[in-house]
ZAMARGU-4260 file (C-alpha; in steps of 0.2 Angstrom, whole numbers, plus 5000, padded with zeros to 4 digits):
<rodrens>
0) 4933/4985/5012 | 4933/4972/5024 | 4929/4971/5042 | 4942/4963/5052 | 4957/4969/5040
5) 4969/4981/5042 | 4980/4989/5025 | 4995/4998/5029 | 5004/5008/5015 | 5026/5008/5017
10) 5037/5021/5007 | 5053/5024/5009 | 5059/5045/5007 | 5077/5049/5010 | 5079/5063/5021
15) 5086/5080/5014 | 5105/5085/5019 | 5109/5068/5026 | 5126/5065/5026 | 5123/5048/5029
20) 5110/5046/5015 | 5098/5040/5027 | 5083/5037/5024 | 5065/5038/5033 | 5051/5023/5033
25) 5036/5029/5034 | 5018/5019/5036 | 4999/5022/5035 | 4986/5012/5039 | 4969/5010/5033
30) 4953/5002/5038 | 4937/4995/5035 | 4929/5011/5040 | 4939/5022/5029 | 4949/5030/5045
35) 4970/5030/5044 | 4983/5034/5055 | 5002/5039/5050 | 5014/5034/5057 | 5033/5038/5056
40) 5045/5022/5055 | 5064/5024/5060 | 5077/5032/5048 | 5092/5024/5045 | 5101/5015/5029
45) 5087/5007/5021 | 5093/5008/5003 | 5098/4991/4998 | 5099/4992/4981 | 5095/5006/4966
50) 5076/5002/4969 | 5077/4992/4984 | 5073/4996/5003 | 5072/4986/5018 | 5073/4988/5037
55) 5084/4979/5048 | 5074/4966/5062 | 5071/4981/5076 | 5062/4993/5065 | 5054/4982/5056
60) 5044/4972/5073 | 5046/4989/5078 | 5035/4998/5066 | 5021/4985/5066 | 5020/4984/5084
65) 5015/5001/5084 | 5005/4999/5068 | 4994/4984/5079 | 4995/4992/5093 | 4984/5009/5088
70) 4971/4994/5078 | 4969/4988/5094 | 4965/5003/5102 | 4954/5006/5089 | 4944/4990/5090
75) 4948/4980/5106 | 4959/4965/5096 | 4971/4963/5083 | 4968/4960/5064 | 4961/4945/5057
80) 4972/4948/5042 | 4987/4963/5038 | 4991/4969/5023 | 5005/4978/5019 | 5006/4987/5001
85) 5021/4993/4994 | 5032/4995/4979 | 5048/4988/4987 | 5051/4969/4991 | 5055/4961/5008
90) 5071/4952/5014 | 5070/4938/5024 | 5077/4948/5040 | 5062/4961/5041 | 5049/4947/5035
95) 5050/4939/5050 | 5052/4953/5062 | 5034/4956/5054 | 5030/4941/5059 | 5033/4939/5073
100) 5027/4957/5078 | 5010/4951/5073 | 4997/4941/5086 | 4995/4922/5083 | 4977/4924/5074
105) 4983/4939/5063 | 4989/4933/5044 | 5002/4944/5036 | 5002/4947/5018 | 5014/4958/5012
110) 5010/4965/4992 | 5019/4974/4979 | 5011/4988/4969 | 5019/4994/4953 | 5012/5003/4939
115) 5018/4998/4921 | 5025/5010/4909 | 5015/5003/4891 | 5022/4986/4893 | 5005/4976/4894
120) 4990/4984/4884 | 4971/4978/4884 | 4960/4983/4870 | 4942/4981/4867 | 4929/4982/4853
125) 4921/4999/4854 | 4926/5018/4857 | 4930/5017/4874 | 4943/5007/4882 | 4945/4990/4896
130) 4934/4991/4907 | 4938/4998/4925 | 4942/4985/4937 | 4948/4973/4923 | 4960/4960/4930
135) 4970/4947/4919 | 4979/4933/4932 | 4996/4928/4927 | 4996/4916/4940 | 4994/4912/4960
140) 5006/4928/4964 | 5005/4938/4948 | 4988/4949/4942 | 4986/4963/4932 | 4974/4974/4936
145) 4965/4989/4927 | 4963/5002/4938 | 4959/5016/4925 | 4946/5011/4913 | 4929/5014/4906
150) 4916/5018/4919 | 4900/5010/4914 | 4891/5021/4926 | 4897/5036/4919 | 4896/5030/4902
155) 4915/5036/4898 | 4934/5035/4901 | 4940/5048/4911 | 4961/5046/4903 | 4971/5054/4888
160) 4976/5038/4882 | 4974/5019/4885 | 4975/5014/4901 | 4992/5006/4909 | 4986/4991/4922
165) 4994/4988/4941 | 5006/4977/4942 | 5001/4965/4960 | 5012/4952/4967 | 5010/4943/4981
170) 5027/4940/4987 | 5025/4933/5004 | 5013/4928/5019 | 5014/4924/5039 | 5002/4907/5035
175) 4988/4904/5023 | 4991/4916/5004 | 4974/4924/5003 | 4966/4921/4985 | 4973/4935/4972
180) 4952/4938/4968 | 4952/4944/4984 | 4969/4953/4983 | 4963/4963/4969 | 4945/4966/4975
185) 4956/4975/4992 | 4964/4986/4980 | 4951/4993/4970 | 4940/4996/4984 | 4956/5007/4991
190) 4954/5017/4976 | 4938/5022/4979 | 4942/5030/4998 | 4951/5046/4992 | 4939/5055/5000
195) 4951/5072/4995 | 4944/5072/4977 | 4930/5069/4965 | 4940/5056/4954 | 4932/5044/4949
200) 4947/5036/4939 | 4958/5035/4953 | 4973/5023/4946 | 4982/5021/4963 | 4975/5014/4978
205) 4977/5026/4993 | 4990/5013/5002 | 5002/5019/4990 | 4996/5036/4984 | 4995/5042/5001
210) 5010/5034/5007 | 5021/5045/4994 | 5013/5060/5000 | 5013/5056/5017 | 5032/5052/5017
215) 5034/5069/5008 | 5029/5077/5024 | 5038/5068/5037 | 5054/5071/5028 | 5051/5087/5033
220) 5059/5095/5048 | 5045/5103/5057 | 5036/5085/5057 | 5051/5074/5063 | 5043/5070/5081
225) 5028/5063/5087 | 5018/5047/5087 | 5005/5040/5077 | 4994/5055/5070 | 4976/5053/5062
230) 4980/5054/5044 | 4968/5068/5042 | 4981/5081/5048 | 4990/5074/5032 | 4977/5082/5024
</rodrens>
């Protein structure tokens, strides 16, 4: 992972018993040194759509302000670049509120994660299948990526099955897109940080593993206050 960068995980859980199907945001972020911090966005009626979520202009600037805010704490400026990983799109209201939460020097990327159910297989001579880390470009904003694979260093697959790649898009950035070789090489590195297990197949990056998991807890009542937490008490 890369110094200077920050990677922040969004998920979207709807609260139980809400009678106005409400729905909280919640946020993580990662860093170069492997540390995260949780934090808990605003509820409210985020559900756009049968898949889609979005925050309004206030928690959106909101949210990153805070997120910016504890990276700064952390090391004495901003960012260079943020990344936000996420399975939802962004509108063009809570785009901008991003943007213009961030400092002047911090780029914003924001990155959609999916996996794929069996609609895109690779296979290769031999007994074993793609090799982890395999990426096939579909063009500037669209990648496959292989996250489950054969493990030359192990010398098998660890899977039941042919792998299913990622699906990566990057849908939008503050200035400058950042090259989707270096996109990818960001999200296979955040595989390789769940420190809570042994597996060296991890499929998901912990942006968005951790993010579901994560928002599975703060949904609960007995987690509904507080401020940014080290993401260890997550654990």
């Amino acid at each position: 992972m890369r110094e200077g960068v920050c990677y922040i995980g969004m998920v979207y859980k709807n609260l139980p018993n809400n009678r106005d199907n409400h729905v909280c945001c919640a946020a993580q972020m990662f860093l170069s040194e492997g540390d995260g911090v949780v934090f808990r966005g605003a509820n409210g009626p985020w559900k756009t759509g049968k898949y889609e979520y979005h925050l309004n202009a206030d928690a959106a600037k909101e949210l990153l302000e805070t997120v910016i805010e504890a990276y700064r704490d952390l090391h004495s400026e901003p960012p260079k670049e943020l990344f936000i990983h996420g399975q939802a799109s962004f509108n063009d209201e809570e785009w901008q509120a991003f943007c213009q939460a961030a400092p002047k020097g911090t780029n914003v990327v924001g990155v959609r994660i999916r996996p794929t159910g069996g609609d895109a297989k690779l296979f290769r001579a031999g007994d074993y299948p793609v090799i982890r880390g395999t990426a096939l470009s579909l063009d500037e904003k669209n990648a496959y990526l292989w996250t489950s694979g054969y493990v030359p260093q192990l010398d098998t697959y660890i899977g039941p099955e042919t792998p299913n790649p990622l699906m990566v898009t990057i849908l939008r950035s503050k200035r400058h897109k950042p090259e989707m070789r270096t996109v990818l090489a960001d999200i296979m590195g955040l595989t390789k940080i769940n420190y809570n297990s042994c597996n060296f197949n991890d499929g998901l990056p912990v942006t968005v593993r951790f993010a579901k998991m994560v928002g599975d807890i703060l949904v609960m009542g007995s987690a509904r206050e507080g401020g940014p937490q080290p993401f260890k008490y997550y654990i």
